[in-house]
N, CA, C and O atoms as a MOPAC input file, in Angstrom:
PM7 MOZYME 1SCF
protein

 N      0.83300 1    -1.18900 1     0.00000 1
 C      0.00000 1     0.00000 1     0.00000 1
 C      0.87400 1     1.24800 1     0.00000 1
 O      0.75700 1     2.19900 1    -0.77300 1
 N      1.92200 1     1.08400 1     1.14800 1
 C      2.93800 1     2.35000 1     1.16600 1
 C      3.14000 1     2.81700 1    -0.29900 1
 O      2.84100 1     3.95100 1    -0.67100 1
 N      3.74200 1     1.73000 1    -1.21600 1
 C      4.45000 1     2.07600 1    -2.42800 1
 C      3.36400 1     2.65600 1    -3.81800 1
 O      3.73200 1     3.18600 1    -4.86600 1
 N      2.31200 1     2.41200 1    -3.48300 1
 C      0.97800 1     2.84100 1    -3.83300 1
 C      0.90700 1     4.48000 1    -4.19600 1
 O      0.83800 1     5.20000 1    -5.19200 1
 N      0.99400 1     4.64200 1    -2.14500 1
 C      0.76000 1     6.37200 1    -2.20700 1
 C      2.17600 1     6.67200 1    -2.29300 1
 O      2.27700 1     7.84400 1    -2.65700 1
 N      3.22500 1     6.18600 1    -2.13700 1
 C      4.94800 1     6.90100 1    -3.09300 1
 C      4.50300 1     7.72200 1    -4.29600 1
 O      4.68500 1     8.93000 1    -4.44900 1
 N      3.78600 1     6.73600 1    -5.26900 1
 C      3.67200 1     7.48300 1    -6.74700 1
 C      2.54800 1     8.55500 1    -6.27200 1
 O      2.82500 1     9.69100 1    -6.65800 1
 N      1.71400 1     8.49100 1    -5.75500 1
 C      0.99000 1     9.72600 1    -5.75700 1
 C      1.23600 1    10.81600 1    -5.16600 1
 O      0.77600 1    11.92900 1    -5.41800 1
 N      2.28200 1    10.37700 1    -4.02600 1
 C      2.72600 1    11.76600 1    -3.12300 1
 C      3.16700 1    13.38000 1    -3.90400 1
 O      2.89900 1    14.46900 1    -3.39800 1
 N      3.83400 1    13.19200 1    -5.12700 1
 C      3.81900 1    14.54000 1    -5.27600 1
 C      2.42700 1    15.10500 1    -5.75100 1
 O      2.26100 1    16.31100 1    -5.57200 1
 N      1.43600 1    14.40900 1    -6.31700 1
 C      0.13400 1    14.85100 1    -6.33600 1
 C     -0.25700 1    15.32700 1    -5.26300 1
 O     -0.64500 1    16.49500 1    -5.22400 1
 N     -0.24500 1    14.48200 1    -4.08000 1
 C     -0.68700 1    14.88400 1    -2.44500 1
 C     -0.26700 1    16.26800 1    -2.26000 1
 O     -1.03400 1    17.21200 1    -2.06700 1
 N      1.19200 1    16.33300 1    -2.34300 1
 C      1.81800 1    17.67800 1    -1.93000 1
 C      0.82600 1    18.93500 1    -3.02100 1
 O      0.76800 1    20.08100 1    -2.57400 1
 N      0.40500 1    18.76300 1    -3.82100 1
 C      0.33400 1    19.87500 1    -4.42100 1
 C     -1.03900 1    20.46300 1    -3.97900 1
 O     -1.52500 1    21.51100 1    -4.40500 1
 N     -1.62600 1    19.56100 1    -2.99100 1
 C     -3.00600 1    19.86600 1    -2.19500 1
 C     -2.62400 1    20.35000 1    -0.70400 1
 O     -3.39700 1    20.64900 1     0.20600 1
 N     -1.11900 1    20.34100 1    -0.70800 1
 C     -0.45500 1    20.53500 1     1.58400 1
 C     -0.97600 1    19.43100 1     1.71300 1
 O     -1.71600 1    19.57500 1     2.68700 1
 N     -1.09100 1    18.18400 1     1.27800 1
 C     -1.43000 1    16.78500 1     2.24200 1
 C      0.17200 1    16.10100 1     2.61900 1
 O      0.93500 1    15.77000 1     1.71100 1
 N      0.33300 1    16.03400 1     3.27100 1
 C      1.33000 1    15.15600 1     3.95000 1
 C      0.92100 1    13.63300 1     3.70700 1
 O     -0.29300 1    13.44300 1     3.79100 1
 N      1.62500 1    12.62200 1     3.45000 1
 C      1.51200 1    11.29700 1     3.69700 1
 C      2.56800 1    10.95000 1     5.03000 1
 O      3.61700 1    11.55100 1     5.26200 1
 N      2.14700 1    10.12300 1     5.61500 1
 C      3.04600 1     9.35700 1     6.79800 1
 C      2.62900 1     7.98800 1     6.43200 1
 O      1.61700 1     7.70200 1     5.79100 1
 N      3.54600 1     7.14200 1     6.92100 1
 C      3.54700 1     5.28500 1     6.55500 1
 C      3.59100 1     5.32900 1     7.99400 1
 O      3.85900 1     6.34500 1     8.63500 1
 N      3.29300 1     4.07800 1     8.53700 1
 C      3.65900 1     3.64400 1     9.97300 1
 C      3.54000 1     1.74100 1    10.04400 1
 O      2.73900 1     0.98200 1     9.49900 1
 N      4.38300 1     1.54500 1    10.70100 1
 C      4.52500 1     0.15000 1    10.78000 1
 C      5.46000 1    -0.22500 1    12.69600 1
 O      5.96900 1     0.57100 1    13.48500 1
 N      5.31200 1    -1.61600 1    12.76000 1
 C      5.93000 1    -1.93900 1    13.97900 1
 C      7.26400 1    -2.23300 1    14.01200 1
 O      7.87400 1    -2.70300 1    14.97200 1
 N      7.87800 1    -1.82600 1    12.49900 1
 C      9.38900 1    -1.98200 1    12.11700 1
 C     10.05400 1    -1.15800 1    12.80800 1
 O      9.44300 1    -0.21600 1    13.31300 1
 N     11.31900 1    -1.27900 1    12.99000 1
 C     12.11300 1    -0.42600 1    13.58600 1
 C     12.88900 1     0.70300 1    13.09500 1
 O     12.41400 1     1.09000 1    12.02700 1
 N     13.71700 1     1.25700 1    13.39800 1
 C     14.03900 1     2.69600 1    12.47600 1
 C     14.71800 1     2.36500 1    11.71400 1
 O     14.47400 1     2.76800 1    10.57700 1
 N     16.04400 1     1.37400 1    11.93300 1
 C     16.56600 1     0.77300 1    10.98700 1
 C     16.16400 1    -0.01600 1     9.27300 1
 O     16.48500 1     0.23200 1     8.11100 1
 N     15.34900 1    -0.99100 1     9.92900 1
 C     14.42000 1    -1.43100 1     9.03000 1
 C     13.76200 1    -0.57300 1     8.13400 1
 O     13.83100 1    -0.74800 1     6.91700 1
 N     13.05400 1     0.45100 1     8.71300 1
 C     12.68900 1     1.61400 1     7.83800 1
 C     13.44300 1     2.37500 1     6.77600 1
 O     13.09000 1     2.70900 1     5.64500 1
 N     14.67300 1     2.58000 1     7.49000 1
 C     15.58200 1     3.26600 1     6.70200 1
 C     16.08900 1     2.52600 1     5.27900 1
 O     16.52600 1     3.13800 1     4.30400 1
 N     15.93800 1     1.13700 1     5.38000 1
 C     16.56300 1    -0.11500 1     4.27200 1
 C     14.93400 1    -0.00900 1     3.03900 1
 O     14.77800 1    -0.40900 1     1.88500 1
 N     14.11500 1     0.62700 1     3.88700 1
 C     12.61900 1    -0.01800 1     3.55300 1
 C     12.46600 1     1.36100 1     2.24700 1
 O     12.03300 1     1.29400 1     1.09600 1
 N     12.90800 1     2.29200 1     2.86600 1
 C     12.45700 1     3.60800 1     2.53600 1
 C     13.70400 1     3.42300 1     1.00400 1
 O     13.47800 1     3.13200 1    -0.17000 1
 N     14.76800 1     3.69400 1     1.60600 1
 C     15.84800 1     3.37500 1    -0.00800 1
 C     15.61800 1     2.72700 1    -0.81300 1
 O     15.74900 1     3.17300 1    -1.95300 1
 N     15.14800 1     1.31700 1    -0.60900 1
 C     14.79200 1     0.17500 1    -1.77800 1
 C     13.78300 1     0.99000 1    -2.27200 1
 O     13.89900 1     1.22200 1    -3.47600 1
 N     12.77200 1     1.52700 1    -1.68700 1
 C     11.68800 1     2.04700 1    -2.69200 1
 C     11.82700 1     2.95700 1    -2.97000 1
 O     11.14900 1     3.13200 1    -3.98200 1
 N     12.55300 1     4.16800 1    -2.60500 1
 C     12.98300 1     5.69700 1    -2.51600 1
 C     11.74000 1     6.53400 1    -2.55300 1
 O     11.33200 1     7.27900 1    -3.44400 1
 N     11.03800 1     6.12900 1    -0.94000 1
 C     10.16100 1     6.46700 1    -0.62600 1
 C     10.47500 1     8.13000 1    -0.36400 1
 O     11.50400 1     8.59800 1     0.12300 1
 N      9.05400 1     9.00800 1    -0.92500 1
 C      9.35000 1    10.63100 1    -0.42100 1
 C      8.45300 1    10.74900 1     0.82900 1
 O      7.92500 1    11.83600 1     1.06300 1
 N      8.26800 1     9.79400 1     1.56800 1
 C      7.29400 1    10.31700 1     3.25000 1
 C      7.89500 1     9.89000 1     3.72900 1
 O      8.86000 1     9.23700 1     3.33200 1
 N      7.41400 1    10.17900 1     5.17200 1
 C      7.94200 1     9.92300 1     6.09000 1
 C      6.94900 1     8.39400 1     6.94100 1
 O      5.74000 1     8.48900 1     7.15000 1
 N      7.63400 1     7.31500 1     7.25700 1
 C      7.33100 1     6.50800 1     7.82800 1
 C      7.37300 1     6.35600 1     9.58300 1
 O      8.42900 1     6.65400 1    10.14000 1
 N      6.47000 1     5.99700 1    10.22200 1
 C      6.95100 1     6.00900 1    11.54100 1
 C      7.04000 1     4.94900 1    11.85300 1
 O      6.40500 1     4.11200 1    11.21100 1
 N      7.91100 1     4.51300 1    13.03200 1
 C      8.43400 1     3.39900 1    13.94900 1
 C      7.74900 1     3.50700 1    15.11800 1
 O      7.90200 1     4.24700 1    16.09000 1
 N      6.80800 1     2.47000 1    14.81500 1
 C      5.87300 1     1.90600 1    16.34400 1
 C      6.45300 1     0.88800 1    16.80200 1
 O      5.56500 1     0.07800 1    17.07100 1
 N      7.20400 1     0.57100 1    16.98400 1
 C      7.90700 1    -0.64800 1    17.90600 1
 C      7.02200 1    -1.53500 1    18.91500 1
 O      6.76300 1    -2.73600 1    18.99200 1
 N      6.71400 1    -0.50600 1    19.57700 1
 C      5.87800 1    -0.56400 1    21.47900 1
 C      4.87300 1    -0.64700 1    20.79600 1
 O      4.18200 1    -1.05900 1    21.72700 1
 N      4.00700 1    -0.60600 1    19.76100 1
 C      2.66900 1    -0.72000 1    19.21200 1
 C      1.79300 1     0.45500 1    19.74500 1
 O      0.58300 1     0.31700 1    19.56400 1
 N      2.18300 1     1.50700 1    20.32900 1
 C      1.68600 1     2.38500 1    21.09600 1
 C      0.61500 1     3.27000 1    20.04400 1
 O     -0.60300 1     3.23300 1    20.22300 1
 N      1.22400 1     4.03200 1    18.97400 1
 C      0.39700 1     4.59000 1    17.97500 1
 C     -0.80400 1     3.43700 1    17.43500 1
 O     -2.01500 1     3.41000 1    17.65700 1
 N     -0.11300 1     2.70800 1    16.80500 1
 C     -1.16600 1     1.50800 1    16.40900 1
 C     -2.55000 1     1.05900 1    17.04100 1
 O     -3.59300 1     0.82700 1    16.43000 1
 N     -2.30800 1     0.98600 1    18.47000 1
 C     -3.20800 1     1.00500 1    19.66300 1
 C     -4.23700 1     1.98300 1    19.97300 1
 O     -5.42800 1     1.72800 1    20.15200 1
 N     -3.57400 1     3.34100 1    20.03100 1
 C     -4.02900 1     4.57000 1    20.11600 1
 C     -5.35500 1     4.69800 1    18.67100 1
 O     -6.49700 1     5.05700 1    18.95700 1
 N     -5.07400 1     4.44800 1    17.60300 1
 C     -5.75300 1     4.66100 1    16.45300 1
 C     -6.72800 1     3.35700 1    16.34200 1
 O     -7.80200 1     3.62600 1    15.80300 1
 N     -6.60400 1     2.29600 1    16.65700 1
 C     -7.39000 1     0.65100 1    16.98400 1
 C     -7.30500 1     0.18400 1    15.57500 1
 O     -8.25400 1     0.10400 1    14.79400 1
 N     -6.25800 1    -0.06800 1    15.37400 1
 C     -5.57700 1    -0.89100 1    14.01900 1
 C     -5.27100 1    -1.84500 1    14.20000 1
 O     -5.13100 1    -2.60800 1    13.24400 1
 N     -4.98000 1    -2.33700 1    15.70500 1
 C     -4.51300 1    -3.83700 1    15.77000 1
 C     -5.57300 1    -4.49600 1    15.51500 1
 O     -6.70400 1    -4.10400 1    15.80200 1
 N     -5.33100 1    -5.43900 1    15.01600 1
 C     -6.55100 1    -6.77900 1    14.89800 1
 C     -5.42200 1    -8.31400 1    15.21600 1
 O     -4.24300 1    -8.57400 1    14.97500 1
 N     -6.52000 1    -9.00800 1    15.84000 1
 C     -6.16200 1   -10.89500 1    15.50500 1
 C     -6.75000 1   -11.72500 1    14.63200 1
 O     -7.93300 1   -11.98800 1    14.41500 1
 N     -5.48500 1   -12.19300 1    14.04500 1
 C     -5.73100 1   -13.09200 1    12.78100 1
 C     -5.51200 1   -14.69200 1    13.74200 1
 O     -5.01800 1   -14.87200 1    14.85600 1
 N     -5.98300 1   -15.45500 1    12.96900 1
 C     -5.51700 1   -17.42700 1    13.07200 1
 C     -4.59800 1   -17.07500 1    11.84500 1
 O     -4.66700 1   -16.35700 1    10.84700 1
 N     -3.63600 1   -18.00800 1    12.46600 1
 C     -2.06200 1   -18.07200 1    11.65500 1
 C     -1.80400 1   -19.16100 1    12.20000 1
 O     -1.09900 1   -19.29100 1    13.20100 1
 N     -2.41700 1   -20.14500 1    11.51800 1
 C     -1.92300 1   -21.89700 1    11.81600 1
 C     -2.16100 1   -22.29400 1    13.01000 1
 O     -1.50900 1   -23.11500 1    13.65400 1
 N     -3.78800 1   -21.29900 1    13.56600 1
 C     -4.47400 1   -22.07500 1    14.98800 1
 C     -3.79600 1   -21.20300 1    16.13100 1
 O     -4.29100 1   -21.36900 1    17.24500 1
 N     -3.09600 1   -20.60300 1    16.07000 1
 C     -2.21500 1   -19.47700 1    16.89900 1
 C     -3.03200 1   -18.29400 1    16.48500 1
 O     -3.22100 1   -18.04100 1    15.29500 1
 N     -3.63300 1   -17.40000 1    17.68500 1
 C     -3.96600 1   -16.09500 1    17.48100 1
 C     -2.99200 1   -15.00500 1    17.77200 1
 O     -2.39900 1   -14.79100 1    18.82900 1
 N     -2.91800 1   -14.16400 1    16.31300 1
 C     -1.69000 1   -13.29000 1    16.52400 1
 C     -2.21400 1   -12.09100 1    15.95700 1
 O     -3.09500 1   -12.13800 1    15.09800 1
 N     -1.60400 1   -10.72900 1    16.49000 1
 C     -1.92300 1    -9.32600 1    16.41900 1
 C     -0.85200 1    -9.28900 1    15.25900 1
 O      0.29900 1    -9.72200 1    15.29600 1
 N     -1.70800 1    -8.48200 1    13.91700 1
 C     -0.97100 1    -7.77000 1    13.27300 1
 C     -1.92900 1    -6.24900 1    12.99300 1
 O     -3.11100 1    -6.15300 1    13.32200 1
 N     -1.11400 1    -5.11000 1    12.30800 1
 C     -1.54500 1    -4.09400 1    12.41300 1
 C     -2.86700 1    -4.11500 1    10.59900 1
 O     -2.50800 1    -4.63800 1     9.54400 1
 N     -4.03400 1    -3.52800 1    10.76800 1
 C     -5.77600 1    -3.95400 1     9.89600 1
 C     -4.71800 1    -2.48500 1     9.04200 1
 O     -4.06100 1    -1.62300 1     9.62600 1
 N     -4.85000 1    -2.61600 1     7.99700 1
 C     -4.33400 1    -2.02600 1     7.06100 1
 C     -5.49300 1    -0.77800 1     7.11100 1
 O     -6.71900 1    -0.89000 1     7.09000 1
 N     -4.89400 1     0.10500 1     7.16400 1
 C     -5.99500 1     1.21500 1     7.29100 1
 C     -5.30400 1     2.54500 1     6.77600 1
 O     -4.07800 1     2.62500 1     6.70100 1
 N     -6.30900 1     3.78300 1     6.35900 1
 C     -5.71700 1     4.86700 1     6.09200 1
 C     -6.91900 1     6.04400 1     6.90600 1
 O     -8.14000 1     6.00700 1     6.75500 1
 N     -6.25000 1     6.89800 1     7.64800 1
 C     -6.98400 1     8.47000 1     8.23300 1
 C     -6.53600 1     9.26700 1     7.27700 1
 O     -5.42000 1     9.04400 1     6.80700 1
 N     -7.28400 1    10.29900 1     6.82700 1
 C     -7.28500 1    11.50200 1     6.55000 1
 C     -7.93000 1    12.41600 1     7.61100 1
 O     -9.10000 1    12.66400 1     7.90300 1
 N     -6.74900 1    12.82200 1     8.07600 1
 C     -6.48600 1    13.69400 1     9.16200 1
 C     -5.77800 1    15.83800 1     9.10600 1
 O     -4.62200 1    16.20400 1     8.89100 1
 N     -6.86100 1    16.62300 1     9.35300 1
 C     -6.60600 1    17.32900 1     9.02100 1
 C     -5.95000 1    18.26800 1     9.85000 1
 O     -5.98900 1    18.05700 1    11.06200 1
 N     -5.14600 1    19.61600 1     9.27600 1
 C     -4.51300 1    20.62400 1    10.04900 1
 C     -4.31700 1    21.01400 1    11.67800 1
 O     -3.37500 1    21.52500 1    12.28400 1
 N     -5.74800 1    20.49900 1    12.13800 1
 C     -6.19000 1    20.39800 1    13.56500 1
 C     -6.05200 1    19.64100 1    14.15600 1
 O     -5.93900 1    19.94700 1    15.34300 1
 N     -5.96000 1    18.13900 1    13.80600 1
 C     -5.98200 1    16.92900 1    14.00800 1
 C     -7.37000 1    16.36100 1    13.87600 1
 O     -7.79100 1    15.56700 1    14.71800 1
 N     -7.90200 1    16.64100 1    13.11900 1
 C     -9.71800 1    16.28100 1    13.10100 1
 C     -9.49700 1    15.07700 1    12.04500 1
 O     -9.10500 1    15.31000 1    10.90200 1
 N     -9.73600 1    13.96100 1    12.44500 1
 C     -9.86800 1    12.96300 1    11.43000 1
 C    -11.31200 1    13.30000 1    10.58300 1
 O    -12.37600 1    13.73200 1    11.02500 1
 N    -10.97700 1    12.98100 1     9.37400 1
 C    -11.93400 1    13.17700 1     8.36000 1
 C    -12.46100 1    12.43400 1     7.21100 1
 O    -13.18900 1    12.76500 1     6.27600 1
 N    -11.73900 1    11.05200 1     7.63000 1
 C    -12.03200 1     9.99300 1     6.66900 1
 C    -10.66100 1     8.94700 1     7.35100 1
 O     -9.50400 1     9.02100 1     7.76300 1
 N    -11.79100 1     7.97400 1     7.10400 1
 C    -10.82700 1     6.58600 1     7.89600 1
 C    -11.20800 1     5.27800 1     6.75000 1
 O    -12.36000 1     5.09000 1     6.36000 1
 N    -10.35800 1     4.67300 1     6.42800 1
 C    -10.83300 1     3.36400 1     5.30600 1
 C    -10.32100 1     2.39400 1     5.80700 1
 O     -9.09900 1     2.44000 1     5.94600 1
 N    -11.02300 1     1.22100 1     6.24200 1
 C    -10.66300 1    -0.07700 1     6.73600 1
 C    -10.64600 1    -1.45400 1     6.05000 1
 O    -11.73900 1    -1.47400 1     5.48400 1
 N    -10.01100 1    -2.64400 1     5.77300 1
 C     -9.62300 1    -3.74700 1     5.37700 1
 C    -10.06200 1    -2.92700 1     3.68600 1
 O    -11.08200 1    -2.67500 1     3.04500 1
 N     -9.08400 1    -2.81300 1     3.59300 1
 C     -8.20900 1    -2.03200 1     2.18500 1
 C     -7.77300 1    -3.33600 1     1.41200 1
 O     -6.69700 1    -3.89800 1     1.61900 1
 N     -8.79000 1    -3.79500 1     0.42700 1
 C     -8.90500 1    -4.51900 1    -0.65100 1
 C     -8.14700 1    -4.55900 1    -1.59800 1
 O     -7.31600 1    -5.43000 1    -1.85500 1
 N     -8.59100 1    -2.86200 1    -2.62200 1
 C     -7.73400 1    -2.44700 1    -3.59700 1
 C     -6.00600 1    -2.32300 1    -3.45300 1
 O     -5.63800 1    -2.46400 1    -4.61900 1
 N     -5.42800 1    -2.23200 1    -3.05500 1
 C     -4.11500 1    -0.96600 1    -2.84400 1
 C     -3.37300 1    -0.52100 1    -3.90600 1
 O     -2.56200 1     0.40300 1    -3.83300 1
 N     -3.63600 1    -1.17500 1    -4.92600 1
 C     -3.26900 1    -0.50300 1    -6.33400 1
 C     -4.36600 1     0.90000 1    -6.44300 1
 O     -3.84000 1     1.90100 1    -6.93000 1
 N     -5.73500 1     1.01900 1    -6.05400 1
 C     -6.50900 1     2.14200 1    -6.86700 1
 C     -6.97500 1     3.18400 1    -5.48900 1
 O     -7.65300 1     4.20100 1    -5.34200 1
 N     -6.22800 1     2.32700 1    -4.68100 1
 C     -6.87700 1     3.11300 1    -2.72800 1
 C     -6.10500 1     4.58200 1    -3.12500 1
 O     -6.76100 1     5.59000 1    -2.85800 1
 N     -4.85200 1     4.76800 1    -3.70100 1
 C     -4.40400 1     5.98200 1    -3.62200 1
 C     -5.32300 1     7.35400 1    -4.25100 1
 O     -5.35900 1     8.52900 1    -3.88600 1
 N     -5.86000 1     6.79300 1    -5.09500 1
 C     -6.51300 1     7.69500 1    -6.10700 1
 C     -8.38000 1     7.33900 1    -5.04600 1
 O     -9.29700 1     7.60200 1    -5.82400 1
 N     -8.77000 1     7.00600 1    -4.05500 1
 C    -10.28600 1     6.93300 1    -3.43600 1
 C     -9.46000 1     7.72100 1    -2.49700 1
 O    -10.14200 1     8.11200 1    -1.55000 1
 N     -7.85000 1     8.19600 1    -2.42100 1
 C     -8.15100 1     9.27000 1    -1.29200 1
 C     -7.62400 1    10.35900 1    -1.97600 1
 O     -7.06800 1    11.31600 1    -1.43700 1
 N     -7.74900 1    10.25200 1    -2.81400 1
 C     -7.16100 1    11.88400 1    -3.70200 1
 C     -8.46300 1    12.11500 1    -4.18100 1
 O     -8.69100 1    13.21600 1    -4.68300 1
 N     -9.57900 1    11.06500 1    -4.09800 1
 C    -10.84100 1    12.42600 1    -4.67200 1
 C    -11.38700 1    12.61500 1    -3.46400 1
 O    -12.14400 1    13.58000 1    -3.56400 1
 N    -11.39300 1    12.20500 1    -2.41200 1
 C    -11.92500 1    12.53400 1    -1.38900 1
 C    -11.12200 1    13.71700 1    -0.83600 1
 O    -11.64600 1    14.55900 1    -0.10700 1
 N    -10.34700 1    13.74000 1    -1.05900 1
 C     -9.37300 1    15.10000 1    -0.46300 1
 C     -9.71500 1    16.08600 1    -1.72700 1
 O     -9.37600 1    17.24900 1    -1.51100 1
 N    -10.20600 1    15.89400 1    -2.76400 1
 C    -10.16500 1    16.87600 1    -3.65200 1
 C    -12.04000 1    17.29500 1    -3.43500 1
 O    -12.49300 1    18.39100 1    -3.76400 1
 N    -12.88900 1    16.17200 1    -2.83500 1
 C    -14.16400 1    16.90100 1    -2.46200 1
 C    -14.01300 1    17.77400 1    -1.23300 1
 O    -14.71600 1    18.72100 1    -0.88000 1
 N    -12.76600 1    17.16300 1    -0.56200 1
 C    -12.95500 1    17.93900 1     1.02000 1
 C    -12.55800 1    19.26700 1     1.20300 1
 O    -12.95700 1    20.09300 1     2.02400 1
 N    -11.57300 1    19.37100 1     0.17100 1
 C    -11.38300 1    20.81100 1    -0.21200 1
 C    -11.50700 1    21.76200 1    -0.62800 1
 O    -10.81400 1    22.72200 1    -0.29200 1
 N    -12.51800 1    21.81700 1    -1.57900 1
 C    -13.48600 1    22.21800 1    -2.09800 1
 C    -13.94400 1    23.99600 1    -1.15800 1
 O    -14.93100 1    24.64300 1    -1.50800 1

């Protein structure tokens, strides 16, 4: 999904939208993550799962009869104030999700 909104980010910018990535990777990891793709956002390092938690992205999956937390693929559009203004959950597409939040940011702005 990250590499999704990469190609659209300079579109984003030309509206002041910021993109952020976030994952439970570490900074390191990020840094290897971000070069291979030559990502232009900024990604954050939840380690402690603390953000993840805060926003209720964790979910449990069965993974071979073992219940395990991974982070529900999700995107906020979150504005200037911090006012969330659109939230999209179990994200199907991720090839065409970039462009269902570039018209929604292009109705919201309006």
């Amino acid at each position: 999904m990250m590499v999704g909104f990469n190609e659209w980010n300079r579109k984003f910018k030309t509206r002041e939208v910021e993109v952020l990535g976030c994952s439970w990777n570490g900074i390191n990891a990020h840094q290897q993550f971000i070069e291979v793709f030559q990502f232009g956002f900024t990604l954050l390092a939840d380690e402690y799962k603390k953000t993840t938690e805060l926003y209720g992205v964790i979910k449990e999956v069965d993974d071979l009869g073992e219940m395990v937390k991974v982070i529900d693929r999700t995107t906020f559009v979150i504005d200037k104030t911090g006012m969330i203004r659109g939230i999209w959950r179990n994200i199907e597409d991720l090839r065409d999700h970039p462009r269902d939040i570039w018209e929604f940011i292009q109705k919201e702005k309006k």
